[in-house]
C-alpha positions in Angstrom: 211.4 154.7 -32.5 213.3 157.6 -32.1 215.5 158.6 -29.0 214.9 161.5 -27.4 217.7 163.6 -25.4 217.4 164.4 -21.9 218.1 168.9 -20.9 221.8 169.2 -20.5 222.4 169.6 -16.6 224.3 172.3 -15.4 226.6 171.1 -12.2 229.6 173.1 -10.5 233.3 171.3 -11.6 233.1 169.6 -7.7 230.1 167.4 -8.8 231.4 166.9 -11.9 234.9 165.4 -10.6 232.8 163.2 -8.3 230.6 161.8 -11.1 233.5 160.7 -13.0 235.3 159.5 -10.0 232.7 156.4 -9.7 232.2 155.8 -13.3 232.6 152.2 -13.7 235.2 151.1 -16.0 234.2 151.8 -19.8 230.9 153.7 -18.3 230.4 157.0 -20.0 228.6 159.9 -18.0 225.6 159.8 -20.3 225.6 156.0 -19.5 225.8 156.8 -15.6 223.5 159.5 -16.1 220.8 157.9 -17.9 220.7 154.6 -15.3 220.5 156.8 -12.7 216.9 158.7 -14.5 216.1 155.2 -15.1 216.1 154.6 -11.0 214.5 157.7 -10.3 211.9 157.1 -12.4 211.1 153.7 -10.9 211.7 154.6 -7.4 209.0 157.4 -7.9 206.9 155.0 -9.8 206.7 152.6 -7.3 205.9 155.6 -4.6 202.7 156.7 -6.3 201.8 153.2 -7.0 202.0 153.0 -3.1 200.1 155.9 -2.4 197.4 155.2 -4.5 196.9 151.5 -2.9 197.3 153.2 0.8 194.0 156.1 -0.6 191.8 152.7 -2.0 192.6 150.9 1.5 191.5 153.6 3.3 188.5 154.6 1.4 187.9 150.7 1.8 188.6 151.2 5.8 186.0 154.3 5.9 183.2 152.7 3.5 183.3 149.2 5.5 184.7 149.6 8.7 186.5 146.5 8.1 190.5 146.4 8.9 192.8 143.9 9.8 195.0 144.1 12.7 198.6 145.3 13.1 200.3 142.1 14.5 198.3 140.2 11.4 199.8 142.7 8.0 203.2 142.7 10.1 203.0 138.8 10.3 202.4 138.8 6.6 205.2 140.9 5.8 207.7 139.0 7.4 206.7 135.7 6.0 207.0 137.5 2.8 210.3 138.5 3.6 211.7 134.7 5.1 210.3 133.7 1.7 212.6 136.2 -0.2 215.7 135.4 2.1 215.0 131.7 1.6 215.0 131.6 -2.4 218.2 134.3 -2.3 219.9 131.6 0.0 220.2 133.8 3.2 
């Protein structure tokens, strides 16, 4: 498969200095540049993906009137969360 080339950005010299301030050591600015679409791309991925289950629970809210409560999800969530802390050893 070919690779296809991102638009050239055009940024004032200020941002430019900054960019290359925090490149890591043998990073290029097309590397930098390219992880950073990469995040963007996920982080707006994962947004619609939440937006879209948030529309089906509520359509499922207003068709069955069925919801659970607050102190329930929440307790959920956090159990999740010990979970995650527990296998990262915090």
């Amino acid at each position: 498969m070919k690779t296809a080339v991102i638009p050239q950005v055009r940024v004032d010299p200020g941002l430019r200095a900054q960019l290359e301030s925090v490149l890591g050591p043998d990073e290029t600015l097309s590397e930098f540049v390219e992880a950073s679409v990469r995040r963007a791309v996920e982080v707006r991925q994962a947004q619609t993906d939440f937006l879209v289950r948030g529309q089906v629970a509520w359509e499922n809210f207003q068709r069955t009137g069925e919801a659970l409560p607050a102190a329930q999800v929440l307790g959920k969530l956090q159990a999740r969360l010990d979970a995650r802390r527990k296998q990262l050893g915090g």
